[in-house]
CHARMM-style PDB file with segment names, atoms N, HN, CA, C and O in Angstrom:
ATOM      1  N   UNK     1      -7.426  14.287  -0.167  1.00  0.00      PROA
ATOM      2  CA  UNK     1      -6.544  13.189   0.178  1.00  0.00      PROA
ATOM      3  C   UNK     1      -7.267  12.242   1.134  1.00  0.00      PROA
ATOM      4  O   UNK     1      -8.168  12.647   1.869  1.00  0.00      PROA
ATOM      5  N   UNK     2      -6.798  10.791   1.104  1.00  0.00      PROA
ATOM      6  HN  UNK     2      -6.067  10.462   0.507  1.00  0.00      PROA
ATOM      7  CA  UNK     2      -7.523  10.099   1.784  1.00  0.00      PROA
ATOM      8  C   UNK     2      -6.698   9.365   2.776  1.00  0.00      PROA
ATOM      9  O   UNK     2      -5.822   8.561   2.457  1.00  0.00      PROA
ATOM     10  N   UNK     3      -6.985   9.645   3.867  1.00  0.00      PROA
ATOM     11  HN  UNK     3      -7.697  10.297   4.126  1.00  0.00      PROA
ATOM     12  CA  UNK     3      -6.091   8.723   5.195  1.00  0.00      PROA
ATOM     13  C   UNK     3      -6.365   7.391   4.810  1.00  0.00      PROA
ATOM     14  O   UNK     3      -7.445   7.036   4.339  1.00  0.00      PROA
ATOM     15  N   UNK     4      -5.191   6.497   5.048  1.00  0.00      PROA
ATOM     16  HN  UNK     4      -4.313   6.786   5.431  1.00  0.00      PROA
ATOM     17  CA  UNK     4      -4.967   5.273   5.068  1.00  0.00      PROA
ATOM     18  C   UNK     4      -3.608   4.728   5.751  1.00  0.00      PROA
ATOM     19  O   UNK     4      -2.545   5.348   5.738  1.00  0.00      PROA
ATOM     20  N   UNK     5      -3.785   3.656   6.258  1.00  0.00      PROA
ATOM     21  HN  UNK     5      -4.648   3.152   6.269  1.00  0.00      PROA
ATOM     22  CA  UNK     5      -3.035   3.211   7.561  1.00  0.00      PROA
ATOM     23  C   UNK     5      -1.818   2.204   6.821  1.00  0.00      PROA
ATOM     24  O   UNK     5      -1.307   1.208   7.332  1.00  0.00      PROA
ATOM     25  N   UNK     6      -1.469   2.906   5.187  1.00  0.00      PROA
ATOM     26  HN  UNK     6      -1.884   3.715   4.772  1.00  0.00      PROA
ATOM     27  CA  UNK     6      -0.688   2.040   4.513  1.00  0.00      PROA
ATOM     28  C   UNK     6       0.853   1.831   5.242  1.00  0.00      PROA
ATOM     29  O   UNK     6       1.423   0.766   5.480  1.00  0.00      PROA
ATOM     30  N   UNK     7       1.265   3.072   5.481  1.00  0.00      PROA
ATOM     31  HN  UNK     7       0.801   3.937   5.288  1.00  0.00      PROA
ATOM     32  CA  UNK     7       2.500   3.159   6.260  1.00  0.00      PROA
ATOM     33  C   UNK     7       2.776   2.262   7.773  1.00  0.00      PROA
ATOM     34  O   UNK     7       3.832   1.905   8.294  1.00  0.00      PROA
ATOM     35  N   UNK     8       1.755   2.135   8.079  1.00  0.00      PROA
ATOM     36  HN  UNK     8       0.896   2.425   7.656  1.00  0.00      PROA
ATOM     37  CA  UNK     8       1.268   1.950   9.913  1.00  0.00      PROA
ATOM     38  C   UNK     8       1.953   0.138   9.766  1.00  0.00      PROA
ATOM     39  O   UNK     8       2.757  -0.445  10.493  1.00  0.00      PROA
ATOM     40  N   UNK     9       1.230  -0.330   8.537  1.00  0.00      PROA
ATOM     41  HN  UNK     9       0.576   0.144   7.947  1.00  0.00      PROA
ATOM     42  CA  UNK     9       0.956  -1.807   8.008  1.00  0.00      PROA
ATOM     43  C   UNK     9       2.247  -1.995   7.943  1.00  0.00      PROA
ATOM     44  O   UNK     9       2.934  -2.641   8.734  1.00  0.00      PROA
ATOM     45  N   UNK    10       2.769  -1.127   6.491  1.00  0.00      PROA
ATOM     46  HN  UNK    10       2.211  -0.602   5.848  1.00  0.00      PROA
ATOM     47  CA  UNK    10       4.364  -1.632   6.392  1.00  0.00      PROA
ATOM     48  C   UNK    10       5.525  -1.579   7.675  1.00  0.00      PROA
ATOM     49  O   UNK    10       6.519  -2.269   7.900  1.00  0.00      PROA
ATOM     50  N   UNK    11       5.092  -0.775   8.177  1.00  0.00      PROA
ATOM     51  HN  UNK    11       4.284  -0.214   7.994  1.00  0.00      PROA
ATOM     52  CA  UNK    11       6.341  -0.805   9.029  1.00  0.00      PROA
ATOM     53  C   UNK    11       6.024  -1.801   9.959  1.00  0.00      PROA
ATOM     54  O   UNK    11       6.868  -2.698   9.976  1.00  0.00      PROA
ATOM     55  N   UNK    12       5.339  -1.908  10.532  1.00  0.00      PROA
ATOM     56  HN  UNK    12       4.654  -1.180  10.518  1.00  0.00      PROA
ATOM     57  CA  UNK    12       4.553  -2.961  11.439  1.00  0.00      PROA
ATOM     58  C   UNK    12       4.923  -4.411  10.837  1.00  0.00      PROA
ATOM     59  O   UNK    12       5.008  -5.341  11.639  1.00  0.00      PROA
ATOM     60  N   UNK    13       5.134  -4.637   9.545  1.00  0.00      PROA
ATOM     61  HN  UNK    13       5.065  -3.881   8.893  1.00  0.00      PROA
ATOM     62  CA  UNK    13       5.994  -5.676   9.220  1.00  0.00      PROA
ATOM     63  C   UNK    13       7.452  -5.598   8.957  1.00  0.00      PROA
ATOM     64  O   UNK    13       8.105  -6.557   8.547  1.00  0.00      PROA
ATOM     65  N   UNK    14       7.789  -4.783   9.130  1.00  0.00      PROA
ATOM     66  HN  UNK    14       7.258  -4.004   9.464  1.00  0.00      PROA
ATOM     67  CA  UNK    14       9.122  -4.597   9.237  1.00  0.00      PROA
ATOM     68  C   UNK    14       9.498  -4.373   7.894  1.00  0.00      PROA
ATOM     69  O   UNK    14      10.488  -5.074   7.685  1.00  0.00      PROA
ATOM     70  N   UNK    15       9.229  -3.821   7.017  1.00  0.00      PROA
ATOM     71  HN  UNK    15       8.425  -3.252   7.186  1.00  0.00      PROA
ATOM     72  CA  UNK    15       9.492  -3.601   5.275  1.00  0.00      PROA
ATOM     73  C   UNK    15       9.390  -2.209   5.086  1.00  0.00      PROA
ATOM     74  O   UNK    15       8.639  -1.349   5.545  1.00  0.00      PROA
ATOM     75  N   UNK    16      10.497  -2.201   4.158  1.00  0.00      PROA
ATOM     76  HN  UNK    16      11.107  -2.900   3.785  1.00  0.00      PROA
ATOM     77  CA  UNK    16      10.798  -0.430   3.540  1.00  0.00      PROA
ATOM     78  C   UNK    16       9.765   0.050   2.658  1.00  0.00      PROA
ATOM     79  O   UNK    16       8.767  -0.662   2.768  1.00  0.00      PROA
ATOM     80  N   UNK    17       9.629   0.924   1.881  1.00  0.00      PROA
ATOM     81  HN  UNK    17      10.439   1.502   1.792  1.00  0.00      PROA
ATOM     82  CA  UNK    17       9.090   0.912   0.847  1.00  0.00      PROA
ATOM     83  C   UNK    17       9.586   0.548  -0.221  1.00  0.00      PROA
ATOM     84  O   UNK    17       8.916   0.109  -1.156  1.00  0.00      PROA
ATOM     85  N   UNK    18      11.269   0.729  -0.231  1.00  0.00      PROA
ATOM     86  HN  UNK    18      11.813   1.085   0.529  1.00  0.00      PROA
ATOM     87  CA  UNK    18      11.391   0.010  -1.380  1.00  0.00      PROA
ATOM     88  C   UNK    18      11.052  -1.694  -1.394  1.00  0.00      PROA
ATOM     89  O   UNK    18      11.050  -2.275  -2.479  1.00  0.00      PROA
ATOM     90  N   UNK    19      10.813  -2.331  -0.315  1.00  0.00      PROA
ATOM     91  HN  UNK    19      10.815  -1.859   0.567  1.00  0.00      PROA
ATOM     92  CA  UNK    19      11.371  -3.803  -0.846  1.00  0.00      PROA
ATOM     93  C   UNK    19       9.414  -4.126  -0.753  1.00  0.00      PROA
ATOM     94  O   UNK    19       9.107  -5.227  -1.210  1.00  0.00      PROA
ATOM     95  N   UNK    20       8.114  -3.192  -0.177  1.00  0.00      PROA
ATOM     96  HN  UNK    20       8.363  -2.297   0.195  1.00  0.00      PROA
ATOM     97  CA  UNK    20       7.106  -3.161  -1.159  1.00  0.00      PROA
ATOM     98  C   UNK    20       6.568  -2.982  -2.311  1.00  0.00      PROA
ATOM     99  O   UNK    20       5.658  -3.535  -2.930  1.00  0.00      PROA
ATOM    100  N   UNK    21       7.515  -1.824  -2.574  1.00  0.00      PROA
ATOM    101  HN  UNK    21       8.254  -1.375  -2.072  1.00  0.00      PROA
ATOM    102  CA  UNK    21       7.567  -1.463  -3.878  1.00  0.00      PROA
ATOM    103  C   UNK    21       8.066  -2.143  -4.873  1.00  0.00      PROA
ATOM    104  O   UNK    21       7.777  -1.637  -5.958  1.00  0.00      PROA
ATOM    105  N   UNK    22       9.067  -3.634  -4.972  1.00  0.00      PROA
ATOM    106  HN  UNK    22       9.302  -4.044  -4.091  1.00  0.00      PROA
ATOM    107  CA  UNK    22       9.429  -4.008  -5.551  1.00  0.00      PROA
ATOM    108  C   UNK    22       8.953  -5.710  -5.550  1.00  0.00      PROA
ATOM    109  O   UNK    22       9.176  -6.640  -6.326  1.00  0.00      PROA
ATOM    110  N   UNK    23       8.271  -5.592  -4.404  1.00  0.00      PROA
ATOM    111  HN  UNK    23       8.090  -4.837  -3.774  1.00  0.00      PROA
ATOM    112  CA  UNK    23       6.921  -7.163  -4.105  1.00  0.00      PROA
ATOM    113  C   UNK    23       6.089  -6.764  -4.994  1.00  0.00      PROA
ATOM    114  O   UNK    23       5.922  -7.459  -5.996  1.00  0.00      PROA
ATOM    115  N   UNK    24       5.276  -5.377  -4.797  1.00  0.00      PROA
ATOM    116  HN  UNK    24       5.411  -4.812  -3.983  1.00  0.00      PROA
ATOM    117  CA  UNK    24       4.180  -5.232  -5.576  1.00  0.00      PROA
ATOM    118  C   UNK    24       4.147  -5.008  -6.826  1.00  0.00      PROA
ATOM    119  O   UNK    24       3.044  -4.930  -7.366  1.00  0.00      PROA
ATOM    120  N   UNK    25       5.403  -4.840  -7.636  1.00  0.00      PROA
ATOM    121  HN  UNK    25       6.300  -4.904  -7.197  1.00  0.00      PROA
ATOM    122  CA  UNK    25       5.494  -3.894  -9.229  1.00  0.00      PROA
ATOM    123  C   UNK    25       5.584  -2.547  -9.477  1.00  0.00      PROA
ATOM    124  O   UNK    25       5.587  -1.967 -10.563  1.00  0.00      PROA
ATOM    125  N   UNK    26       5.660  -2.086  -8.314  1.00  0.00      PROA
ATOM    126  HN  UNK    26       5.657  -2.557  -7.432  1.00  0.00      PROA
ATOM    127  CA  UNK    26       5.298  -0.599  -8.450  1.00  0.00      PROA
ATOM    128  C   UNK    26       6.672   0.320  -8.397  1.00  0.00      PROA
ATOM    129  O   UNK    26       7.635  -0.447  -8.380  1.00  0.00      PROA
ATOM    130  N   UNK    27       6.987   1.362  -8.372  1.00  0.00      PROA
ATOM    131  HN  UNK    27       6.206   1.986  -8.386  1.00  0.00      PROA
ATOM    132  CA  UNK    27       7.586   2.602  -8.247  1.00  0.00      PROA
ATOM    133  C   UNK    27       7.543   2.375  -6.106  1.00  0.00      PROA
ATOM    134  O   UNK    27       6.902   1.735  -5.273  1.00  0.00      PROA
ATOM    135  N   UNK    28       8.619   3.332  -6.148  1.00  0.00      PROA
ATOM    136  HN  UNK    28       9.139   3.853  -6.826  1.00  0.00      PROA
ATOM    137  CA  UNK    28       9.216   3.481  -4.253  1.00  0.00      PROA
ATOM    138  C   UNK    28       8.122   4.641  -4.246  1.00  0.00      PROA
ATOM    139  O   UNK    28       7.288   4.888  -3.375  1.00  0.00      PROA
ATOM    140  N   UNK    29       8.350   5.260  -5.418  1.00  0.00      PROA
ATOM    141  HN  UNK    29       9.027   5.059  -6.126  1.00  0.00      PROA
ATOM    142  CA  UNK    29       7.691   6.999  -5.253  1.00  0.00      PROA
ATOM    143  C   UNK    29       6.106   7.014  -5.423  1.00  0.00      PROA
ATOM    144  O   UNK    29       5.539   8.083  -5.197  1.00  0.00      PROA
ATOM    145  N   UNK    30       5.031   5.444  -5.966  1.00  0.00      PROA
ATOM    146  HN  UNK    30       5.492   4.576  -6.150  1.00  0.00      PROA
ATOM    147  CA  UNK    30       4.387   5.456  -6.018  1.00  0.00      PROA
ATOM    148  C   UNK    30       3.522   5.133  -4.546  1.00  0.00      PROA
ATOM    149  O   UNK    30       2.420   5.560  -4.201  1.00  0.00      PROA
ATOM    150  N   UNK    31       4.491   4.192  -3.814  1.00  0.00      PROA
ATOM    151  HN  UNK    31       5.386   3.845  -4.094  1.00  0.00      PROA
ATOM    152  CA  UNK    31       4.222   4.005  -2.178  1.00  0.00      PROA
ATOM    153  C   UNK    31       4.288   5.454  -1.676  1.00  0.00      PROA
ATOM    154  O   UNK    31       3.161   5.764  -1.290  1.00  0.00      PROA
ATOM    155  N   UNK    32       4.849   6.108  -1.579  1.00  0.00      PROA
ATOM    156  HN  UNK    32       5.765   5.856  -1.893  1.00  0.00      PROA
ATOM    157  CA  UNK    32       5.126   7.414  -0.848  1.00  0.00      PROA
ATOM    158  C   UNK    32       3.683   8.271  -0.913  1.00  0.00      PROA
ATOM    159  O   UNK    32       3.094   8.904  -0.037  1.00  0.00      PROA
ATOM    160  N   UNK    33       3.377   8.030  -2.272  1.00  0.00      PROA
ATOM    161  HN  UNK    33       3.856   7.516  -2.983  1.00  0.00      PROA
ATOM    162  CA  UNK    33       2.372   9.263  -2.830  1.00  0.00      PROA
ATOM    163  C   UNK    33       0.637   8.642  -1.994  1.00  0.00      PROA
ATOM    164  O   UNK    33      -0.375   9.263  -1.666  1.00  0.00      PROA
ATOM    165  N   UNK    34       1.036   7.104  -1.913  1.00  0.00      PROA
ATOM    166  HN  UNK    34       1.858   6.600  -2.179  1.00  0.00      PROA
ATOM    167  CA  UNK    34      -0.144   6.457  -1.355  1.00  0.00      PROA
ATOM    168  C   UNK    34      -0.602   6.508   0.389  1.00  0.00      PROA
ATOM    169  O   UNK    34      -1.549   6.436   1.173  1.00  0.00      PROA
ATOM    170  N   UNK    35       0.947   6.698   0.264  1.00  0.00      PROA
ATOM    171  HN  UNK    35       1.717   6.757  -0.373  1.00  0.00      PROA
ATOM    172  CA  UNK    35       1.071   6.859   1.999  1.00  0.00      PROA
ATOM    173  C   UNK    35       0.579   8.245   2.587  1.00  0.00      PROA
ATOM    174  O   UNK    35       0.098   8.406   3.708  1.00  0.00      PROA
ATOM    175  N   UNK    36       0.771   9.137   1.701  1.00  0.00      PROA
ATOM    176  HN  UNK    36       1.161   9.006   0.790  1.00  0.00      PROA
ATOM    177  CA  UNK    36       0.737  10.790   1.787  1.00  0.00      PROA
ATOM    178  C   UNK    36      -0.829  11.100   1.183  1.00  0.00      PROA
ATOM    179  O   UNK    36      -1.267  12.219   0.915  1.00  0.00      PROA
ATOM    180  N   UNK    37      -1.574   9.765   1.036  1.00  0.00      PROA
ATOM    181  HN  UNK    37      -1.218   8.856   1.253  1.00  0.00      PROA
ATOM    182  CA  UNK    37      -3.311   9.740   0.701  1.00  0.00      PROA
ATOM    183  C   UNK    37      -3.709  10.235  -0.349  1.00  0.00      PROA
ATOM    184  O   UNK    37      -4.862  10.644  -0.483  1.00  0.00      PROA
ATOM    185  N   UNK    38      -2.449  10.297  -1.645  1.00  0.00      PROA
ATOM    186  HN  UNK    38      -1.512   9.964  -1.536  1.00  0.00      PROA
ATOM    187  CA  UNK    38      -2.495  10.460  -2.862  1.00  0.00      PROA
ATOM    188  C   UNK    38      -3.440   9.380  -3.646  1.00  0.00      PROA
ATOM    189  O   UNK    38      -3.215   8.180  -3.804  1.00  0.00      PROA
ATOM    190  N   UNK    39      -4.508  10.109  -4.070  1.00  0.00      PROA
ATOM    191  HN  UNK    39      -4.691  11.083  -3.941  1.00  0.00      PROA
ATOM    192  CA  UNK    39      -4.941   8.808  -4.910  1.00  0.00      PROA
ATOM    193  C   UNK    39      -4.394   7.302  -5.960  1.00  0.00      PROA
ATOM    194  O   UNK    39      -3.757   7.896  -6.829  1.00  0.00      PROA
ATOM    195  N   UNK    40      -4.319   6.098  -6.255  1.00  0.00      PROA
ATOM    196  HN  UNK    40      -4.837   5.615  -5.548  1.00  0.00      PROA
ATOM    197  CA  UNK    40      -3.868   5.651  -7.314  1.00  0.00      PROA
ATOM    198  C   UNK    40      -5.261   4.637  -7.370  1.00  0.00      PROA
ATOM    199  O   UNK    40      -6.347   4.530  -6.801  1.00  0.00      PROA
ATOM    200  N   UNK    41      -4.525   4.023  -8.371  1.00  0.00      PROA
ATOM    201  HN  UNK    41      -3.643   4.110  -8.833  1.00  0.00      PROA
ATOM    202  CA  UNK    41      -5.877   3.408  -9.444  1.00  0.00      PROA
ATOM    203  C   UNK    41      -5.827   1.956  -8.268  1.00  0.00      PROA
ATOM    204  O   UNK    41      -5.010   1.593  -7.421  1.00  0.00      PROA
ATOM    205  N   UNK    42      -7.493   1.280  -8.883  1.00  0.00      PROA
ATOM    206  HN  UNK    42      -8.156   1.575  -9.571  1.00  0.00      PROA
ATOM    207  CA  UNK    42      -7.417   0.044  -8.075  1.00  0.00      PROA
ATOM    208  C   UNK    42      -6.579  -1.230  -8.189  1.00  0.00      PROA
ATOM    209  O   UNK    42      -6.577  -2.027  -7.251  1.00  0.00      PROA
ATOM    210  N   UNK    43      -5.648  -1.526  -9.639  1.00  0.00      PROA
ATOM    211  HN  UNK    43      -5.649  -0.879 -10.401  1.00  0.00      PROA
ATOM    212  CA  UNK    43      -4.862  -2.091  -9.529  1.00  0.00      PROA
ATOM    213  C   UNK    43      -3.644  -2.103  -9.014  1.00  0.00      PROA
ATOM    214  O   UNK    43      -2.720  -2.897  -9.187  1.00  0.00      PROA
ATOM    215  N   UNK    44      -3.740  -0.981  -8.248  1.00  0.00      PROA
ATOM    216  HN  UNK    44      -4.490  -0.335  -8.107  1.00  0.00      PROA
ATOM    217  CA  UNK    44      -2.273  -1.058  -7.763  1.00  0.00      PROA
ATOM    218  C   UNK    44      -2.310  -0.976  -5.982  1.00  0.00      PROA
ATOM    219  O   UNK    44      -1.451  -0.976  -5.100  1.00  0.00      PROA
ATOM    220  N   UNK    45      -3.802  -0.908  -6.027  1.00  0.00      PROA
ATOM    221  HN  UNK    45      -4.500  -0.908  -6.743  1.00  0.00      PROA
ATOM    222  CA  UNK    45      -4.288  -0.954  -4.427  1.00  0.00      PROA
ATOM    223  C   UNK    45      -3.784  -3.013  -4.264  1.00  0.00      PROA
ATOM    224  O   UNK    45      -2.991  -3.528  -3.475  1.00  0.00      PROA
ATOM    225  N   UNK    46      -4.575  -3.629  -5.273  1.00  0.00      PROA
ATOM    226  HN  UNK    46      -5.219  -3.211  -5.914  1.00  0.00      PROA
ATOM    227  CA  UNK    46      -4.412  -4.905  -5.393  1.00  0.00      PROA
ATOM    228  C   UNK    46      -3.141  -5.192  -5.219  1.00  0.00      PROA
ATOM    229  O   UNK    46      -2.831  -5.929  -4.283  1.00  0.00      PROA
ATOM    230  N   UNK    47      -1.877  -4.518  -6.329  1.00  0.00      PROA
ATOM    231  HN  UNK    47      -2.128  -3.919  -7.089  1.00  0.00      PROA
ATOM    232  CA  UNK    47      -0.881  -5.159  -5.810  1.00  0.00      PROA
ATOM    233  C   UNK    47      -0.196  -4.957  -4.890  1.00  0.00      PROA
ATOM    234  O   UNK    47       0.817  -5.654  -4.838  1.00  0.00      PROA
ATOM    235  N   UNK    48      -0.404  -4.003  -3.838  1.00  0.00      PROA
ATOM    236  HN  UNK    48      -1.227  -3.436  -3.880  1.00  0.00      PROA
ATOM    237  CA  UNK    48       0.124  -3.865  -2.709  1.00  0.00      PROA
ATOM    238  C   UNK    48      -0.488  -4.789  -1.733  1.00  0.00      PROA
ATOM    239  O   UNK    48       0.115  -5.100  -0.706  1.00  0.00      PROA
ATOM    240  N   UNK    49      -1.980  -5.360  -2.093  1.00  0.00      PROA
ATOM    241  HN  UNK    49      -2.470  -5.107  -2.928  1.00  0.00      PROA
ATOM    242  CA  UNK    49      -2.680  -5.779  -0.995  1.00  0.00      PROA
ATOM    243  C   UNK    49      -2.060  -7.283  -0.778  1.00  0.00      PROA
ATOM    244  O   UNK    49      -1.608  -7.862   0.210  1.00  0.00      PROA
ATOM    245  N   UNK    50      -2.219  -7.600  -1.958  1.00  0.00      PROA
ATOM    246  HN  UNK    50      -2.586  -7.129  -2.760  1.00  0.00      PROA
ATOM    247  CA  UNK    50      -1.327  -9.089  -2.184  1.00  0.00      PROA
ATOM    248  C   UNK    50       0.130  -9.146  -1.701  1.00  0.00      PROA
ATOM    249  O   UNK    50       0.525 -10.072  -0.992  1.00  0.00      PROA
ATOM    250  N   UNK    51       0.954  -8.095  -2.118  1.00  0.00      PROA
ATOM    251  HN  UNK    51       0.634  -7.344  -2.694  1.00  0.00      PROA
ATOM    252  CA  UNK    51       2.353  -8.083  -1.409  1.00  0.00      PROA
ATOM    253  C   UNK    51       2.531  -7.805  -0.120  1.00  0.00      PROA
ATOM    254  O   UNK    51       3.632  -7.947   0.412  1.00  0.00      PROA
ATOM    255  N   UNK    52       1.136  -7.245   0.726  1.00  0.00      PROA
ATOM    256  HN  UNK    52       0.241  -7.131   0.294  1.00  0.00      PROA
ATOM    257  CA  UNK    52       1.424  -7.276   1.804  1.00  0.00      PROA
ATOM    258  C   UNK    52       0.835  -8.799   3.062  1.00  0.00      PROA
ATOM    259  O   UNK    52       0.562  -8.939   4.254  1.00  0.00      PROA
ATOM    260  N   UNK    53       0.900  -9.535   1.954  1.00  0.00      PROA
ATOM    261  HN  UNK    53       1.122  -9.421   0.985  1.00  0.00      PROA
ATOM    262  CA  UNK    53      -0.138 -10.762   2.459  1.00  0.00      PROA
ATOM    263  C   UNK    53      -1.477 -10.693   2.542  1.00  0.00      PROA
ATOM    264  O   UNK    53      -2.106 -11.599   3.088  1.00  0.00      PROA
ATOM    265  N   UNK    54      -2.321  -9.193   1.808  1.00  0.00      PROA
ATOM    266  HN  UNK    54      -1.811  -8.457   1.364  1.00  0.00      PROA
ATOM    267  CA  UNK    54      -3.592  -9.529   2.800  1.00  0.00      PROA
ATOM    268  C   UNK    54      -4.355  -9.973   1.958  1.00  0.00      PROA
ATOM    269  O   UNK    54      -3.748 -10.235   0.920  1.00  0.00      PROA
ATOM    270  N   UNK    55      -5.933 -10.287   1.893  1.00  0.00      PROA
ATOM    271  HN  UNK    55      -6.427 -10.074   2.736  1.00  0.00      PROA
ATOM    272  CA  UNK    55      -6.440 -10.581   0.690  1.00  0.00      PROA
ATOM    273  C   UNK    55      -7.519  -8.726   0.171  1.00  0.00      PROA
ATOM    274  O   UNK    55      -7.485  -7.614   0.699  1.00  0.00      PROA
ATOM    275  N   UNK    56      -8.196  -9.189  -0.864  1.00  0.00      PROA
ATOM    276  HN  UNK    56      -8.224 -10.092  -1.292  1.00  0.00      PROA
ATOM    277  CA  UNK    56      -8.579  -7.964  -1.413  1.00  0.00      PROA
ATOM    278  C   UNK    56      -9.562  -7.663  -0.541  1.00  0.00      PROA
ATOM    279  O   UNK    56      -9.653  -6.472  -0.246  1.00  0.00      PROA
ATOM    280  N   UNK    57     -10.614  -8.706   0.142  1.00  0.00      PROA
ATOM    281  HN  UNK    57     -10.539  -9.674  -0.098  1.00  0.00      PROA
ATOM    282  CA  UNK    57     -11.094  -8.174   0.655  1.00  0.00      PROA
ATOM    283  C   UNK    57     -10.671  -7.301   2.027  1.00  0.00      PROA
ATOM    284  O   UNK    57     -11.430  -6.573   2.667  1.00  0.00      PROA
ATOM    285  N   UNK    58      -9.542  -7.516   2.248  1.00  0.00      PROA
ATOM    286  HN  UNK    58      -8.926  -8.107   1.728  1.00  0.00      PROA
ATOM    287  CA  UNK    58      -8.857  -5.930   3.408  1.00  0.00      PROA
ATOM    288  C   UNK    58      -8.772  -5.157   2.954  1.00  0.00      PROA
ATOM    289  O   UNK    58      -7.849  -4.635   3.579  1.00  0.00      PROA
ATOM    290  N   UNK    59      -9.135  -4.220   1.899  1.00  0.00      PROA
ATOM    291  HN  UNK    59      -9.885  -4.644   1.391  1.00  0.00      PROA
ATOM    292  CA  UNK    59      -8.485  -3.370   1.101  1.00  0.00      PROA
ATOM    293  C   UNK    59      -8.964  -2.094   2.404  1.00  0.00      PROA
ATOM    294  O   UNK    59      -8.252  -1.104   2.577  1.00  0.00      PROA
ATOM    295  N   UNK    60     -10.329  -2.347   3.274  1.00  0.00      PROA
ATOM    296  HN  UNK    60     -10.907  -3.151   3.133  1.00  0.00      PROA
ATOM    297  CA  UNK    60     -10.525  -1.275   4.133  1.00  0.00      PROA
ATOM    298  C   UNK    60     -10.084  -0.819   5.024  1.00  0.00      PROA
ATOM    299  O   UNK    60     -10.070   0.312   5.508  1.00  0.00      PROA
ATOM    300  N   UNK    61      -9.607  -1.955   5.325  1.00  0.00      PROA
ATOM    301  HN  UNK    61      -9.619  -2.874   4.931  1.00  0.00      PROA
ATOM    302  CA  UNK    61      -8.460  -2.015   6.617  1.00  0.00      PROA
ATOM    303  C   UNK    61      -7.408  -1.271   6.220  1.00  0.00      PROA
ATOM    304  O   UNK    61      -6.990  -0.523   7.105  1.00  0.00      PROA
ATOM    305  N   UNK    62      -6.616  -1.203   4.787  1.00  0.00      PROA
ATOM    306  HN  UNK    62      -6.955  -1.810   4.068  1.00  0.00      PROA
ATOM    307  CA  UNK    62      -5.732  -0.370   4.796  1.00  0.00      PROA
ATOM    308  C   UNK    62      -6.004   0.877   3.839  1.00  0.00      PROA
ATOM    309  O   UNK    62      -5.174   1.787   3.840  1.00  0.00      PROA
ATOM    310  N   UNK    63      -6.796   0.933   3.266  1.00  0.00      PROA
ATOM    311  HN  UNK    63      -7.469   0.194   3.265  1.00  0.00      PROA
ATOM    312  CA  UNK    63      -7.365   2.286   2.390  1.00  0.00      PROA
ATOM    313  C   UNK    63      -8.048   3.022   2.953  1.00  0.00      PROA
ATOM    314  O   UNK    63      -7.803   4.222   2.828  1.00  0.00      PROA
ATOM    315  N   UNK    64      -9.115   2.612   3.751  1.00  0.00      PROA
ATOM    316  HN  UNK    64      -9.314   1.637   3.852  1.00  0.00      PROA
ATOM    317  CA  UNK    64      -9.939   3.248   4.736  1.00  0.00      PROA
ATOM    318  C   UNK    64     -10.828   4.016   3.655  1.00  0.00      PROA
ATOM    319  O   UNK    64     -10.942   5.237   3.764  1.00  0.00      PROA
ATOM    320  N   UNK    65     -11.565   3.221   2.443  1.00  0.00      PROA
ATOM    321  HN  UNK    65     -11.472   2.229   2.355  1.00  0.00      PROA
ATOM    322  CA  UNK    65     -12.713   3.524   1.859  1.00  0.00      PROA
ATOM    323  C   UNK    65     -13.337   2.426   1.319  1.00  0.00      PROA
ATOM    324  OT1 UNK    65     -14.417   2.551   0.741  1.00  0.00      PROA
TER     325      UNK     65
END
C-alpha cells in the first residue's frame, strides 16, 4: 500500500468524499480504497487531481510517488 496525503487534501478543503467522488467520475468507494493506499490506475489519479483543482503535475504532492 502506498501512503498518500489524499484524505489530508480533501478535508482541508472542506469536501466529502462523496461530493469528490462525484467532481471526479468516480465511485465514493473508489476514494476510500485510494485513501486506505489502495492502488488505482493513472486515470483516475488525473481525475481526482483535476477535481481537486490541482494540476497533474501535483500528482506527488498527493500520491507521494
Amino acid at each position: 500500500m502506498v501512503k498518500n496525503s489524499l484524505k489530508e487534501i480533501r478535508e482541508s478543503l472542506l469536501m466529502s468524499k462523496s461530493e469528490l467522488a462525484r467532481e471526479a467520475n468516480v465511485s465514493p468507494i473508489t476514494i476510500t480504497r485510494i485513501e486506505e493506499g489502495k492502488p488505482c490506475r493513472l486515470e483516475t489519479k488525473r481525475k481526482i487531481l483535476l477535481a481537486l483543482g490541482y494540476s497533474l503535475s501535483d500528482s506527488k504532492k498527493i500520491f507521494g510517488e
